[in-house]
C-alpha positions in Angstrom: -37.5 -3.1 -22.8 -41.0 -2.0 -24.8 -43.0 -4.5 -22.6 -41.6 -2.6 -19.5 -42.1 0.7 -21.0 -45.9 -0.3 -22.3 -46.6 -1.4 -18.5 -45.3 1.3 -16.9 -47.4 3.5 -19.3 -50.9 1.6 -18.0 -50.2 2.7 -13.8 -52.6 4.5 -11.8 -51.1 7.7 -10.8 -50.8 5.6 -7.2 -48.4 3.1 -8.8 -46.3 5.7 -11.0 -46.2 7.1 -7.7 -44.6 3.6 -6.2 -42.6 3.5 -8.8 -40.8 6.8 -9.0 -40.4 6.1 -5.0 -38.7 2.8 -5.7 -36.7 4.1 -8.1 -35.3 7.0 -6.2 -34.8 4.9 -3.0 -32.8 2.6 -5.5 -30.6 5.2 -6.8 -30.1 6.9 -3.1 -28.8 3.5 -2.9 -26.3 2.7 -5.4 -25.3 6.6 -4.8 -24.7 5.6 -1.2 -22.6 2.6 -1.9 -20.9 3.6 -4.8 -19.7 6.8 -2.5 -18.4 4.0 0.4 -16.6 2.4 -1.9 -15.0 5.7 -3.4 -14.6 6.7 0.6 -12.7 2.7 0.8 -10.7 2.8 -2.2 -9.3 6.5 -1.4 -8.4 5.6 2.2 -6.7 2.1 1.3 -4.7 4.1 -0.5 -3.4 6.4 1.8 -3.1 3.6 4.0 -0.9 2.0 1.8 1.7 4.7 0.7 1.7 5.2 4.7 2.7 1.8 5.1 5.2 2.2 2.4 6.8 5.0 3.6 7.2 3.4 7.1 8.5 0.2 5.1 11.1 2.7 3.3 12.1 4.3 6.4 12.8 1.7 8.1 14.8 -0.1 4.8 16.7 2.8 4.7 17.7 2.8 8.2 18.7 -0.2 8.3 21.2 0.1 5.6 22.7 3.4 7.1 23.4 1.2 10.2 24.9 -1.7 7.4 27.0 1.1 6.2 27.9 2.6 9.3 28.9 -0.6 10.3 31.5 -1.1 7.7 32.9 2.1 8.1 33.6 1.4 11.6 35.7 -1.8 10.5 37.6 -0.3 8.1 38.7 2.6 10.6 39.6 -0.5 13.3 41.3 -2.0 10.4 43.4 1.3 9.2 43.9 1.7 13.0 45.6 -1.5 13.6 43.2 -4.1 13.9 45.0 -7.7 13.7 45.4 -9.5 10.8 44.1 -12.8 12.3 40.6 -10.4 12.5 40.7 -9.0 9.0 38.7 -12.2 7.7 35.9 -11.1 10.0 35.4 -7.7 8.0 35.9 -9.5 4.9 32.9 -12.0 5.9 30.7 -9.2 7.3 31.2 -7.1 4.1 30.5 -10.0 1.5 27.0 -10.9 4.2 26.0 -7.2 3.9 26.3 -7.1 -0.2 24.5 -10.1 -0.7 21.9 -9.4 1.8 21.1 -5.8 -0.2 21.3 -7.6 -3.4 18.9 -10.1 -2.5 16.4 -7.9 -1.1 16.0 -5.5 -4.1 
């Protein structure tokens, strides 16, 4: 660090001028990309809960049609539904739990 600061104490004013020019074209650079990535990081975000919410939406609509579903059986069954076809809600039912279960 000494040996840089002892050269840069020996420019011409024409190379102090260089230098302060490279220097501020390198910070205007690293400003510039450090405010893209900023920009990147803020908008992948937003992306992402977006995406989430769409993913939670549709979840949650899927299991209100699950749910609807089995209500609908269990009215068919309290309305008379045959025996011989009780299995069937029994099966649908037990698919339905393990398929929420498993997904969580």
């Amino acid at each position: 660090m000494r040996k840089a600061i002892v050269k840069i104490a020996k420019f011409t004013p024409a190379q102090i001028q260089s230098y302060e020019d490279s220097l501020k074209y390198y910070r205007d650079l690293k400003n510039s990309l450090d405010t893209a990535k900023e920009e990147g990081r803020e908008e992948g975000c937003m992306e992402g809960r977006e995406v989430g919410r769409m993913e939670g939406r549709m979840e949650g609509r899927e299991v209100g049609r699950e749910e609807k579903a089995v209500e609908i059986a269990r009215e068919l069954l309290k309305n008379g539904m045959r025996l011989s076809q009780k299995g069937s809600l029994f099966i649908l039912e037990s698919y339905l739990y393990k398929k929420r279960s498993f997904s969580r």
